[in-house]
GURO-864652 format. One record per residue (C-alpha): residue number from 0; y, z, x. Coordinates in Angstrom, 1 decimal, decimal comma. Each point is the difference from the previous one (the first is absolute). Layout:
// GURO-864652
+-----+--------+--------+--------+
: num :      v :      w :      u :
+-----+--------+--------+--------+
: NUM :      Y :      Z :      X :
...
+-----+--------+--------+--------+
//
This chain:
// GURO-864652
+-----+--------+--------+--------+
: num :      v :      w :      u :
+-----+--------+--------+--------+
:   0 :  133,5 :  180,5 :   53,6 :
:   1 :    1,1 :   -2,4 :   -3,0 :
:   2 :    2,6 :   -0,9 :    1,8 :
:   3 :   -1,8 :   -0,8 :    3,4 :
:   4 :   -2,8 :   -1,9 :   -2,3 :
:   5 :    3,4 :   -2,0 :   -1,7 :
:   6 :    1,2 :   -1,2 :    3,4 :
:   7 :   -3,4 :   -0,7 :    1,3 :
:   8 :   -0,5 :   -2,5 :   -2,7 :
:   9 :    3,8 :   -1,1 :    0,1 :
:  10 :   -0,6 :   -0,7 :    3,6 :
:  11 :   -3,6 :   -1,7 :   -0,9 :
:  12 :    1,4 :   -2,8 :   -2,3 :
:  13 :    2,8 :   -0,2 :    2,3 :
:  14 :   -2,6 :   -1,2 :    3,0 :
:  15 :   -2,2 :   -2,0 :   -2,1 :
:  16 :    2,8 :   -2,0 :   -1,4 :
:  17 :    1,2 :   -0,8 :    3,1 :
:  18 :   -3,3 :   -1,1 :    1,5 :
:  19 :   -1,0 :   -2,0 :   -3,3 :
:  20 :    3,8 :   -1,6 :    0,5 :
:  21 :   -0,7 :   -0,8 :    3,5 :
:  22 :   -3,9 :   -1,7 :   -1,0 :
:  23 :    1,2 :   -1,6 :   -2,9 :
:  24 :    0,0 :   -3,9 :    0,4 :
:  25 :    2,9 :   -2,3 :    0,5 :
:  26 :    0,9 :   -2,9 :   -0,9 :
:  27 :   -1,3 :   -3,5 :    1,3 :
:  28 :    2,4 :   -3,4 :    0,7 :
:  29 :   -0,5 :   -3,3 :    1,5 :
:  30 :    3,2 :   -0,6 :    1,9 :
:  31 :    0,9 :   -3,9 :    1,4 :
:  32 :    2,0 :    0,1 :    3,3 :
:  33 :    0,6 :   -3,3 :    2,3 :
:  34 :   -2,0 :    0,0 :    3,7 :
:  35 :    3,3 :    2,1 :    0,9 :
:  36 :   -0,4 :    2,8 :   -1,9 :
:  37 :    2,7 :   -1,1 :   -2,8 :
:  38 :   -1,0 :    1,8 :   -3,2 :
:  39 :   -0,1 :   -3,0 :   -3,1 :
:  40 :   -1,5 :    1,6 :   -2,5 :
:  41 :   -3,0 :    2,4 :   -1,9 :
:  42 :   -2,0 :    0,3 :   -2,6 :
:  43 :   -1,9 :    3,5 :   -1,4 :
:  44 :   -3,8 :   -0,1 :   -0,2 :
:  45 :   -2,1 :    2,9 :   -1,8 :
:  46 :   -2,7 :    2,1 :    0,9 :
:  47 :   -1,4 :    0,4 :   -3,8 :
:  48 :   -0,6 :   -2,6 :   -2,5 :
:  49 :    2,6 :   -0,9 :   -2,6 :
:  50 :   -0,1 :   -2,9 :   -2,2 :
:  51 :    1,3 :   -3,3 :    1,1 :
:  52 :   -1,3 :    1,0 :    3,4 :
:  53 :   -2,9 :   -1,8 :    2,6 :
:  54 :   -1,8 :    2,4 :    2,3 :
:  55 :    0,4 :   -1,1 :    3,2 :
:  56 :   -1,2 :    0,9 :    3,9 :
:  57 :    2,9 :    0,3 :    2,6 :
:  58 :   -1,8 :    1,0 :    3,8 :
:  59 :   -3,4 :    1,3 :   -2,1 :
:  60 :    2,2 :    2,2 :   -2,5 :
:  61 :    0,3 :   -0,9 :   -3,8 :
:  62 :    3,4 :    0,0 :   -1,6 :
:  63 :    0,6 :   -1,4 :   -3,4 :
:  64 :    2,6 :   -3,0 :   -0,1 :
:  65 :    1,8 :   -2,7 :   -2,4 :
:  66 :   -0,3 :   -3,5 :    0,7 :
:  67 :    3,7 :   -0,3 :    0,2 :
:  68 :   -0,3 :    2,4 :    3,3 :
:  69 :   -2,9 :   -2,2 :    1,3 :
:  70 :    1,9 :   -3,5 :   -0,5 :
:  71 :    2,4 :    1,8 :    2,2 :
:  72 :   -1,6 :    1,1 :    2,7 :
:  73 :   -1,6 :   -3,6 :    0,0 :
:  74 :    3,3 :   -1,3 :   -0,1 :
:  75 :    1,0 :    2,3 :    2,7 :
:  76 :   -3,1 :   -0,1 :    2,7 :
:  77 :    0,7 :   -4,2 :   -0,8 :
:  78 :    3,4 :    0,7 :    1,3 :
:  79 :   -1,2 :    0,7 :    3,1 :
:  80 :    1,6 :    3,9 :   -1,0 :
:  81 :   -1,9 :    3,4 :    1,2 :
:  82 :   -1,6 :    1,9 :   -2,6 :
:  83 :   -0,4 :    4,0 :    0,3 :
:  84 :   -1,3 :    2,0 :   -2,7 :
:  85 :    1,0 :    3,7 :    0,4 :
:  86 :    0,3 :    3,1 :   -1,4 :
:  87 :    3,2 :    1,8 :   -1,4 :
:  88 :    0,2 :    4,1 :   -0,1 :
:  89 :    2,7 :    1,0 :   -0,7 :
:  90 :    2,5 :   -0,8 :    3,3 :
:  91 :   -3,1 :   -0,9 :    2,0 :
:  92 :   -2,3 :   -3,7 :    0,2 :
:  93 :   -3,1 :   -0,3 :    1,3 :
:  94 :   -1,4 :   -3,8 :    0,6 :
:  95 :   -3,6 :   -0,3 :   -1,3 :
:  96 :   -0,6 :   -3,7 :    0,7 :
:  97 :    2,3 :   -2,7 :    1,9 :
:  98 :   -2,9 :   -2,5 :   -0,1 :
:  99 :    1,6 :   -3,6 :   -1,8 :
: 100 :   -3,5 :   -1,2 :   -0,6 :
: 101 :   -0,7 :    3,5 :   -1,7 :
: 102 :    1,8 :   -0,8 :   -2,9 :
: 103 :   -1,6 :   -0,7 :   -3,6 :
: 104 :    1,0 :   -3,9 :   -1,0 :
: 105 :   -0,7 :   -1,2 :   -3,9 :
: 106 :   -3,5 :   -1,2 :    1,2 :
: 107 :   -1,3 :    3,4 :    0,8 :
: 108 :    1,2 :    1,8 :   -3,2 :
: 109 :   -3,4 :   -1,2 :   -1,6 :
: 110 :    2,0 :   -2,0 :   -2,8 :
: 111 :   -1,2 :   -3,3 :   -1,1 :
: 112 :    1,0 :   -2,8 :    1,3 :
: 113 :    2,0 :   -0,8 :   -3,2 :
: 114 :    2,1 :    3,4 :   -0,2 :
: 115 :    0,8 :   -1,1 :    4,0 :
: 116 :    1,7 :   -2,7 :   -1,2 :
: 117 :    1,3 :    1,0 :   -3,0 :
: 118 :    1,8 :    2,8 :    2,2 :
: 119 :    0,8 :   -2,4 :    2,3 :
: 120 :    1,8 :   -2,3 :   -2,4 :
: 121 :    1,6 :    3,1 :   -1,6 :
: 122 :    1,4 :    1,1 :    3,2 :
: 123 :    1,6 :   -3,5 :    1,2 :
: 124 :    3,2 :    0,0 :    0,9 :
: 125 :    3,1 :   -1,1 :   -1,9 :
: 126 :    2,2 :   -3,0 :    1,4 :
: 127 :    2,8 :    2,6 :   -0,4 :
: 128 :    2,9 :   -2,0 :    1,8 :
: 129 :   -0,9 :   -3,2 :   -1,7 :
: 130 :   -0,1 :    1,9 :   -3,4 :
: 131 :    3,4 :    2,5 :    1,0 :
: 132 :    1,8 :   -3,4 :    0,1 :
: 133 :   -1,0 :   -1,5 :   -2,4 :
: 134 :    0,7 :    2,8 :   -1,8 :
: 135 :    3,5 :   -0,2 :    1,9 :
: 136 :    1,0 :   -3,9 :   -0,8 :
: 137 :   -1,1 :    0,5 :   -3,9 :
: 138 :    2,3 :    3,2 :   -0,3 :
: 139 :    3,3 :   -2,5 :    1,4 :
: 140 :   -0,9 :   -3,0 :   -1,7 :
: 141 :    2,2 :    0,6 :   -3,2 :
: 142 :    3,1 :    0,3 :    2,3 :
: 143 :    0,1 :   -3,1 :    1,2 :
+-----+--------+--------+--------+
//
């Protein structure tokens, strides 16, 4: 009988593991392809706050996201490139919103219009080939 009432609960956890494996929640991307289907990037968004991070609404669903993933997908949707947001278990995806006009931009995150552009300016790019050379020519100029 102990031994029946042993593999009984054995065999309990066993099935409730499984299923609470199977419900548990996956994890959410924004993926950037070009009109052909060309995968150029992704960024991770969260389902739970964490600090650093904007609630924001993708196809009527909050997620939590940093401003360096919205400047992105700004950057991206400006680009003319498809945006997708899906959801990752495991080997599988799932796409929970392909809607380019779904997705948050700095405006909706409720921030001021100061912190806007003080992300804005924080995240401007770099004249990195202007700067690499420069960077070059200096490095030679005692061998001449």
């Amino acid at each position: 009988m102990k031994r029946s009432l042993a593999c009984l609960t054995a065999s309990a956890i066993g099935v409730l593991a499984l299923t609470s494996s199977s419900l548990a929640q996956g994890d959410f991307y924004i993926r950037s392809q070009y009109s052909n289907g060309t995968f150029t990037g992704f960024h991770e968004i969260l389902t739970s706050p964490e600090d650093g991070y904007y609630e924001a609404r993708y196809c009527d669903r909050t997620f939590f996201v940093s401003s360096n993933t919205v400047i992105w997908t700004e950057e991206q949707n400006a680009a003319g490139r498809t945006l997708i947001l899906e959801e990752n278990k495991g080997s599988s995806r799932r796409v929970v919103c392909a809607d380019n006009n779904a997705f948050a931009t700095l405006d909706d995150l409720g921030l001021k219009p100061k912190e806007v552009e003080k992300i804005r300016q924080r995240n401007e790019p770099l004249d990195m080939k202007s700067s690499r050379i420069q960077t070059i020519r200096d490095a030679f100029k005692q061998f001449k």
